[in-house]
C-alpha positions in Angstrom: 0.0 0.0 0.0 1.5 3.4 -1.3 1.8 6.2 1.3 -0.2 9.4 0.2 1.6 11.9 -1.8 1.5 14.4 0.7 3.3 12.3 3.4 5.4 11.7 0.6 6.5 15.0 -0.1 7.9 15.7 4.1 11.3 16.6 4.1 11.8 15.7 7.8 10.0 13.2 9.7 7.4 14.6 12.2 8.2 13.0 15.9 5.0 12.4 18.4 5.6 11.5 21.9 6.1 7.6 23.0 4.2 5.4 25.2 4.5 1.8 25.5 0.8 1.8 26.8 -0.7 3.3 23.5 1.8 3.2 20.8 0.2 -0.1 19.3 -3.1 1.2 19.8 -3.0 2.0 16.2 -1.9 -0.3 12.8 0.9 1.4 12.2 2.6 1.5 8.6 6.2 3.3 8.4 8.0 3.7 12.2 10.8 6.0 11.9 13.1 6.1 15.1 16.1 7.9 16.7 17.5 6.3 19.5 19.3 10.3 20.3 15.9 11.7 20.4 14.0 8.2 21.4 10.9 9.5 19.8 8.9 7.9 17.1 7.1 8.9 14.0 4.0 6.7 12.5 2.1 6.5 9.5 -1.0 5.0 9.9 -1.9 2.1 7.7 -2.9 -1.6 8.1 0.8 -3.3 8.3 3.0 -4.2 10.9 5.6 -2.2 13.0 9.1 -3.3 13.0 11.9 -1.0 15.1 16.0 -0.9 14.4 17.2 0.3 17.5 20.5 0.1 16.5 20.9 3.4 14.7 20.8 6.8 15.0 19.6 7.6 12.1 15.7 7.6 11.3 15.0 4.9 9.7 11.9 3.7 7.5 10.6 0.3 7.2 8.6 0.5 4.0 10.4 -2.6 1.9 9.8 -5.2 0.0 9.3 -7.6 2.5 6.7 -5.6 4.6 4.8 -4.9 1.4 4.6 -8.7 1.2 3.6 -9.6 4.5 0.8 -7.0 4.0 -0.4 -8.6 0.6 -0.5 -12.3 2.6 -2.3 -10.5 5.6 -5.0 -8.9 3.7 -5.5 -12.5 1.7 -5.6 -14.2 4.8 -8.2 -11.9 6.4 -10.1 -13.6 3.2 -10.2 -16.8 4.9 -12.1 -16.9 7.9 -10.7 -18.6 10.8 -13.6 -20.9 10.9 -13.3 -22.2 7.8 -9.4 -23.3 8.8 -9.8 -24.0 12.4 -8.9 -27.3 12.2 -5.2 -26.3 10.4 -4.9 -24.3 12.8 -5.4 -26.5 15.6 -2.9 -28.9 13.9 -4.6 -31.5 11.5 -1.8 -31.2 9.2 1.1 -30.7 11.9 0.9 -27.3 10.5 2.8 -27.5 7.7 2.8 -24.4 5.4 1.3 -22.0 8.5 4.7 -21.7 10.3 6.7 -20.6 8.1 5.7 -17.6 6.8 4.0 -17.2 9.9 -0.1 -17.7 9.0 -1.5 -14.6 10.9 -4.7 -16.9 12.1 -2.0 -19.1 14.0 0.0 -16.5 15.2 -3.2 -14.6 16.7 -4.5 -17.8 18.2 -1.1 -18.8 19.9 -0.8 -15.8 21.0 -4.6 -16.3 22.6 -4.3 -19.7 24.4 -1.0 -18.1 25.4 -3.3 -15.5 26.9 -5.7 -18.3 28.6 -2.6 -19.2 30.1 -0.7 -16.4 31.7 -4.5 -15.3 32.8 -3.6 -18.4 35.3 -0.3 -16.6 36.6 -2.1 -13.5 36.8 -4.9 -14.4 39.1 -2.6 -16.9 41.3 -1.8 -15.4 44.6 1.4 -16.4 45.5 1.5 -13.8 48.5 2.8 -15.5 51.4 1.6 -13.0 53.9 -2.0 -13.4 52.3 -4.4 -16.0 54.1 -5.6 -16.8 50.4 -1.8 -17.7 49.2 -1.8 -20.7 47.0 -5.8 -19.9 45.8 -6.6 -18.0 42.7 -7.9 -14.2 43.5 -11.2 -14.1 41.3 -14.6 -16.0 41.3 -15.0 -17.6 38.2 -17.5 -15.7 37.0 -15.4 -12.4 36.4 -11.4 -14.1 36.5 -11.6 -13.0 32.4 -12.8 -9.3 33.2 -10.8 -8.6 36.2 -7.6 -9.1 34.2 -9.0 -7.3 31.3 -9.2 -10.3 28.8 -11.4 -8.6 26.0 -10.6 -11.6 23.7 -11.7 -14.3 26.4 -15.0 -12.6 27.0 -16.9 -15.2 25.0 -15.7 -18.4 27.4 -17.8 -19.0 30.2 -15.3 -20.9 33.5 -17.0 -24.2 33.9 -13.9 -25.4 36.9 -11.5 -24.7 39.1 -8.8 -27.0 39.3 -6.5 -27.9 42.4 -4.0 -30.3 43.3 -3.0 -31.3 46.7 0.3 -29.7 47.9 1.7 -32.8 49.8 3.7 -34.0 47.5 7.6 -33.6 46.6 7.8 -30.0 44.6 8.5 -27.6 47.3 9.3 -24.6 44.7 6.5 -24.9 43.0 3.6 -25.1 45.6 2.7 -21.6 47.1 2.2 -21.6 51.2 1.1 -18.9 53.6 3.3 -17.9 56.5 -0.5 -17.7 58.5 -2.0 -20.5 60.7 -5.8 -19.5 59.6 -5.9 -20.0 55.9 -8.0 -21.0 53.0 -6.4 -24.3 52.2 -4.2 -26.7 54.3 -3.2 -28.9 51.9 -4.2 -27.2 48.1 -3.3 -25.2 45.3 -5.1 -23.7 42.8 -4.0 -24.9 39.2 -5.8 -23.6 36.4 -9.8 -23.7 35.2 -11.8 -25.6 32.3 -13.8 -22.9 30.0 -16.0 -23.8 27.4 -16.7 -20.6 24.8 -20.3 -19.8 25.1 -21.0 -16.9 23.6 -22.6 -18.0 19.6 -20.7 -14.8 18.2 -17.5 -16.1 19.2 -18.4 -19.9 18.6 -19.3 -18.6 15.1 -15.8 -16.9 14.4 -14.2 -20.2 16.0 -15.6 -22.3 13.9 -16.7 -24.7 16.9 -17.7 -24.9 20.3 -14.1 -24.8 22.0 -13.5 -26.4 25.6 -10.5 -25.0 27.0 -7.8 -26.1 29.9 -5.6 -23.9 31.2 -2.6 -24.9 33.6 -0.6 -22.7 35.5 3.1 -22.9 35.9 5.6 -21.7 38.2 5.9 -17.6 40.1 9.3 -19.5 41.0 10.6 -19.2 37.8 13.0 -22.3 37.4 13.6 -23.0 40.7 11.1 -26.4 40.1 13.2 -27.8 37.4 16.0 -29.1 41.1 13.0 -30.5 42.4 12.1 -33.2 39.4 13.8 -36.3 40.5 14.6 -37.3 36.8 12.6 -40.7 37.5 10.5 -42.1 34.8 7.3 -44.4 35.8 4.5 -46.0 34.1 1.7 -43.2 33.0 -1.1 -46.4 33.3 -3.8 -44.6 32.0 -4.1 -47.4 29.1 -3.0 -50.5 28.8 0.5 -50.2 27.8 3.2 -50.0 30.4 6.0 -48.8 28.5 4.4 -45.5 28.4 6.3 -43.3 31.0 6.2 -40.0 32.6 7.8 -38.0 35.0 7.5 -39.1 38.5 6.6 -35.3 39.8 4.3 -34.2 37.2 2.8 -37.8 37.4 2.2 -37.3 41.2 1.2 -33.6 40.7 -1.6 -35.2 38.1 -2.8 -37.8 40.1 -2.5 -37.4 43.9 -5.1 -36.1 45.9 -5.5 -35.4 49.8 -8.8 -37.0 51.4 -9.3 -34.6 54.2 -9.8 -31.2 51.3 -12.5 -30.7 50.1 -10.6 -28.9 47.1 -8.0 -31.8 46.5 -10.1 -34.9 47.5 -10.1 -35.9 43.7 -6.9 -35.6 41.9 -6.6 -33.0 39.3 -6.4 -36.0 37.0 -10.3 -36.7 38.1 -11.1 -33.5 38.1 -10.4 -32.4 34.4 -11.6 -36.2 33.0 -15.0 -35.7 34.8 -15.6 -32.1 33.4 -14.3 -33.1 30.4 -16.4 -35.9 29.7 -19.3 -33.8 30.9 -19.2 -31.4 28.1 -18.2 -33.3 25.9 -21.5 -35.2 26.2 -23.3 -32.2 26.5 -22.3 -30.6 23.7 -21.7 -33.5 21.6 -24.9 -34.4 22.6 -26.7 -31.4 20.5 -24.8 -31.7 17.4 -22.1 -29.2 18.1 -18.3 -29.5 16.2 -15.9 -29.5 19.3 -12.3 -29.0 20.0 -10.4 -29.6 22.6 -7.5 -27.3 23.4 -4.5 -27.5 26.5 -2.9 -25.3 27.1 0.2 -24.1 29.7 3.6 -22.6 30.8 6.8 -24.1 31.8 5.6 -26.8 33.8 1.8 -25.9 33.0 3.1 -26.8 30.0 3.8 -30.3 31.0 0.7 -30.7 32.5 -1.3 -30.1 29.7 0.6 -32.9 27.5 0.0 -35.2 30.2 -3.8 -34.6 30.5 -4.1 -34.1 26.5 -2.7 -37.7 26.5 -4.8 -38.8 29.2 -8.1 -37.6 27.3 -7.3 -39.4 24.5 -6.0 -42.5 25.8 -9.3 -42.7 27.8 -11.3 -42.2 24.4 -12.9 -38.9 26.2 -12.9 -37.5 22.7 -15.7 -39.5 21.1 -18.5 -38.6 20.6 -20.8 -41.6 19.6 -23.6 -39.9 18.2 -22.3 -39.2 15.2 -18.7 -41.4 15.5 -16.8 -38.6 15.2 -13.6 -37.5 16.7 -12.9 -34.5 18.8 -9.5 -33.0 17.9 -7.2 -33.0 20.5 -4.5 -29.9 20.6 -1.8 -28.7 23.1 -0.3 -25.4 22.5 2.3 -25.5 24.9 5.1 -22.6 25.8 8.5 -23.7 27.5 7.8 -26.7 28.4 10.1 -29.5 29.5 10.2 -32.7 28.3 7.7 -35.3 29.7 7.8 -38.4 29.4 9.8 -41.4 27.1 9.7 -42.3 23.5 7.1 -44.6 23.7 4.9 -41.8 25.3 5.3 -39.7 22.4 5.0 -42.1 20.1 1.3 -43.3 21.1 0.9 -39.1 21.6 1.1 -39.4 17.8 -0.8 -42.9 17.7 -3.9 -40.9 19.8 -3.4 -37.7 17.1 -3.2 -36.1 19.9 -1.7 -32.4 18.1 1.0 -30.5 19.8 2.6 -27.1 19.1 5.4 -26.7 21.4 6.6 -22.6 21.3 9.6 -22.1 22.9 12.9 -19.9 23.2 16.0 -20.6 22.0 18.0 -20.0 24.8 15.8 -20.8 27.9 17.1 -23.9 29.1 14.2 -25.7 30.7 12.8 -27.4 27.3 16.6 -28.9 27.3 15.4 -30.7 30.8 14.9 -33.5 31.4 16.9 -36.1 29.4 20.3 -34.3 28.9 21.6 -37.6 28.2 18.9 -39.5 25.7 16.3 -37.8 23.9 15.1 -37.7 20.4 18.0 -36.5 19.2 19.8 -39.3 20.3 20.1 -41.8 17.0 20.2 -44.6 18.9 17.2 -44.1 21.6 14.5 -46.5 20.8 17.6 -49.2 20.9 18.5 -48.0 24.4 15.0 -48.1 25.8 13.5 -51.4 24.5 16.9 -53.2 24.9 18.3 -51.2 28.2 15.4 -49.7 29.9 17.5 -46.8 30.3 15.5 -45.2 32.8 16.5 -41.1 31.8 15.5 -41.4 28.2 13.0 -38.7 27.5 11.1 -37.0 24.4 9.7 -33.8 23.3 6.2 -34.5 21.3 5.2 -32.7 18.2 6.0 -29.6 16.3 8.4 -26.9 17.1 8.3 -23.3 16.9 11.8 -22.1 17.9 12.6 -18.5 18.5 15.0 -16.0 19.5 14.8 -13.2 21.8 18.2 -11.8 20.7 15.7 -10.9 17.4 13.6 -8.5 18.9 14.9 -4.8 19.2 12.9 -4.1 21.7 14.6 -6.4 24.5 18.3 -6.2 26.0 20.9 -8.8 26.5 20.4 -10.5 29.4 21.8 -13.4 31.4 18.5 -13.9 33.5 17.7 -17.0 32.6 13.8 -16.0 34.1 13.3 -13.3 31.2 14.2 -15.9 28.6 11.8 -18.5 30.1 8.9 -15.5 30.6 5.3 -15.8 29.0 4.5 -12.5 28.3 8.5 -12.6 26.1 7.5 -15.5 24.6 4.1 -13.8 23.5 5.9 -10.6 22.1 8.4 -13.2 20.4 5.4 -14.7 18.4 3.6 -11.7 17.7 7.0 -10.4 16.1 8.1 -13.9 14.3 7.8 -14.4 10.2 9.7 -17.3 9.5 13.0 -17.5 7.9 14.6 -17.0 4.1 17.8 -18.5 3.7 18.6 -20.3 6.6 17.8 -16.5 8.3 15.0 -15.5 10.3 13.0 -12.2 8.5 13.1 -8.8 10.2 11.2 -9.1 13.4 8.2 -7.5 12.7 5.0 -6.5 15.1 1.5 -7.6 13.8 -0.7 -7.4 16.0 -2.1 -4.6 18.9 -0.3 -6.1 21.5 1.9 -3.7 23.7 5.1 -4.5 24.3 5.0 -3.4 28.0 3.2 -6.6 28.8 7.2 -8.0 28.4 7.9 -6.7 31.7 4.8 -7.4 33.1 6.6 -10.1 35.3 10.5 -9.0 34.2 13.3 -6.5 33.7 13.6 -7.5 29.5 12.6 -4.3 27.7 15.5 -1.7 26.9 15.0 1.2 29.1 14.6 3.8 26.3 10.5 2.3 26.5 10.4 3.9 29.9 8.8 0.9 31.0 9.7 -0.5 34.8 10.3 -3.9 35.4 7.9 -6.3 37.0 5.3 -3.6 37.1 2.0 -5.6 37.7 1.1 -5.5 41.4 -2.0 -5.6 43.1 -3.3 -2.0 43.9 -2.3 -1.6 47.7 -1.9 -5.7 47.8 -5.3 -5.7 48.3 -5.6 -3.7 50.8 -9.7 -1.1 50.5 -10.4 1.9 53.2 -13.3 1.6 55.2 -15.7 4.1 55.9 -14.1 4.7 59.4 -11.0 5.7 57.6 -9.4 1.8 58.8 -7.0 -0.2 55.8 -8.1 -3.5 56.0 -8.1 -6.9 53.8 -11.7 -7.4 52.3 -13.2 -11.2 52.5 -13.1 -12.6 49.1 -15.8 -14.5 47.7 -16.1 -17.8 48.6 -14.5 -20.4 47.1 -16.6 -23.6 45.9 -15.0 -26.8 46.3 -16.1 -29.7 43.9 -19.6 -31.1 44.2 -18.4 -34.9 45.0 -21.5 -35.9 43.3 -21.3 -34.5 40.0 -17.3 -35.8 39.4 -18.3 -38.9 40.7 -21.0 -39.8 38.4 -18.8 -38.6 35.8 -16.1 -40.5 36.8 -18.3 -43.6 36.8 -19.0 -43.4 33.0 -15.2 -42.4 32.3 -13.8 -45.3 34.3 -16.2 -47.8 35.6 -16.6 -48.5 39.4 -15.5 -50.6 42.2 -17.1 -51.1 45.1 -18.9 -47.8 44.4 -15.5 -45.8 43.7 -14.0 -44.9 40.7 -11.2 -47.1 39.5 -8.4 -44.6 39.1 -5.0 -44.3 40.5 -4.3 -43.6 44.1 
């Protein structure tokens, strides 16, 4: 698209002040920047932003290559994300939409990436708070206290928790009080289903949604995994192995909570299973999408395999299959080669986004994984008990690519969400063995990047780990007093409705469901 003649006739470019907050408000088309005066100049149009820091001369991005992108975008936009969904969930392992980057993928990466940080967001990880280790928001409004416009057409069908008493003490959350919500749980993500028929309509399906949340610790977690591989048993086939922690994070519960007395494992097949049958039921298309961070991340693999190994996405009505898709960010490794081999077996789809120099997808498995030529010889003939794989397709990146972040050696900004997210938003494959010019698409701001970090180069005025809670909670009274409201109360599970869900997912014995204990 040609810039008008009048903006082509300027002899000098015209500077407007810069915020980080409303900067990519606007699609803009030619960003001219001086790192002397760090001000910015835009033309507005419909393409993408790009910024070379590195010089102190303006500088106009109006090439070739953005001209492209624009010419793919606007034929794209043709093709309704409905009418792709299922490419974009991974039918066809998405070849062809990763390179160029398709701009439905990278928006809806970018969204379950979204569904995900929402569960680092609403975590309270304050140890000084009688709520630590619960999640801050009802249900009912966890998507418009955090100001997630794009989520607004999911409805939270359940909470999930796992029970604390197990072996990961950097990743559980504890208060420092004696009165508190919780003796023994953690919150650890929700199910959402989207509800609304205008969003259903631009999806292209009914989507059920699980979200996982990862680790405020940042990698402190990875020293607690013990590196011990054990039989998943969720089917029939005991050379399919996982993790010992994120197996016992999955399936251990803690009889005396009412929050934890099933497992999360028996909480997300029962709700599962319950809308599936609903939905499926009525005739609706379904998908089923994981999603999660770090070790989130490998949570969502574990129950994505678990769905499908237990056949949860069937719908008999009509014989048809639900698809099954994990779009996971920094995760590590989970389980052994046979587990990602019947991963593939089940179709069960995963896009694994990660950065190039965070070091927890390199863990475990340091010495067999599937770049090892010789691993399947090793475990079949050996039972080499550290021999680990990564499952499905990767989308690798590099941080050092944006222009917006500065060299670092915290090893927490390269394994940050919100990074990862800006990462995505800026990828556009590669040409020559070289990845294109890092390029912004989409309205997302970059101050988001140090939502949680120090990453962003101080010229964006931007302070590091900015998001707080106003006041950590803290509301004046009408007396004039400071004190720490109530929050709503917190719902455990109705034993009743898992259990009967349960039943149909697993049979019974003696009355109980026959799942691991």
């Amino acid at each position: 698209m040609a810039a008008p003649s009048s903006l082509i006739a300027l002899k000098k470019p015209i500077f407007l002040s810069f915020s980080p907050h409303n900067i990519f408000n606007t699609k803009p088309k030619t960003l001219i920047l001086t790192t002397q005066l760090k001000t910015c100049s835009l033309v507005y149009s419909s393409s993408c932003t790009s910024i070379n820091s590195s010089t102190t001369q303006p500088l106009v991005l109006n090439n070739k290559q953005e001209e492209k992108e624009e010419a793919e975008a606007e034929v794209e936009e043709e093709v309704s994300l409905g009418s792709i969904w299922r490419e974009v969930q991974g039918c066809n392992n998405w070849e062809g939409l990763l390179d160029p980057m398709n701009n439905h993928l990278r928006s809806e990466i970018i969204r379950y990436g979204e569904f995900a940080q929402a569960c680092y967001d609403s975590f309270d990880f304050d140890p000084h708070s009688k709520y630590c280790g619960s999640c801050k928001y009802h249900p009912s409004d966890l998507f418009s206290n955090l100001d997630l416009n794009l989520h607004k057409g999911y409805t939270i069908t359940r909470y999930l928790y796992a029970t604390s008493n197990i072996n990961l003490p950097n990743f559980f959350q504890r208060s420092k009080l004696s009165s508190i919500w919780s003796q023994h749980a953690n919150w650890m993500g929700y199910i959402a289903v989207a509800t609304d028929e205008e969003e259903v309509a631009r999806l292209g399906r009914r989507d059920i949604v699980i979200a996982w949340r990862g680790t405020v610790t940042y990698l402190e977690w990875i020293y607690d995994l013990k590196d011990i591989l054990c039989s998943a048993n969720f089917g029939d086939d005991p050379s399919v192995k996982i993790e010992l922690g994120f197996h016992d994070l999955y399936t251990k519960k803690e009889d005396s909570c009412k929050f934890s007395s099933f497992s999360a494992r028996e909480q997300v097949l029962s709700e599962v299973k319950r809308l599936v049958e609903y939905y499926g039921q009525a005739g609706h298309e379904i998908s089923i999408t994981v999603t999660g961070h770090s070790l989130g991340a490998a949570l969502a693999l574990v129950s994505a395999y678990d769905i499908a190994e237990l056949n949860l996405n069937h719908i008999p009505e009509n014989n048809t299959k639900v698809p099954v898709t994990v779009f996971s960010f920094s995760g590590p490794r989970v389980g052994n080669l046979r587990f990602k081999e019947r991963c593939e077996e089940l179709d069960v789809k995963v896009l694994r986004v990660i950065n190039v120099h965070d070091k927890v997808p390199s863990v475990p498995g340091i010495f067999a994984n599937e770049k090892f030529q010789f691993q399947k010889y090793i475990e079949e003939a050996t039972s080499f008990p550290w021999s680990y794989a990564h499952v499905g397709t990767e989308l690798a990146l590099d941080h050092k690519k944006s222009p917006f972040l500065k060299p670092t050696k915290d090893l927490g900004c390269a394994h940050n969400l919100e990074a990862l997210l800006h990462l995505v938003d800026g990828y556009h494959g590669e040409e020559e063995g070289e990845e294109k010019k890092f390029c912004l698409v989409t309205k997302r701001d970059i101050a988001l990047v140090n939502k949680s970090c120090d990453f962003l180069k101080s010229d964006y005025h931007v302070p590091p780990c900015w998001r707080q809670d106003e006041n950590k909670g803290m509301v004046k009274t009408g007396d004039g007093r400071w004190v720490l409201p109530d929050r709503p109360r917190l719902e455990p599970h109705r034993p009743e409705d898992i259990t009967h869900h349960l039943q149909k997912v697993l049979g019974t014995s003696n009355g109980e469901p026959k799942l691991l204990h």
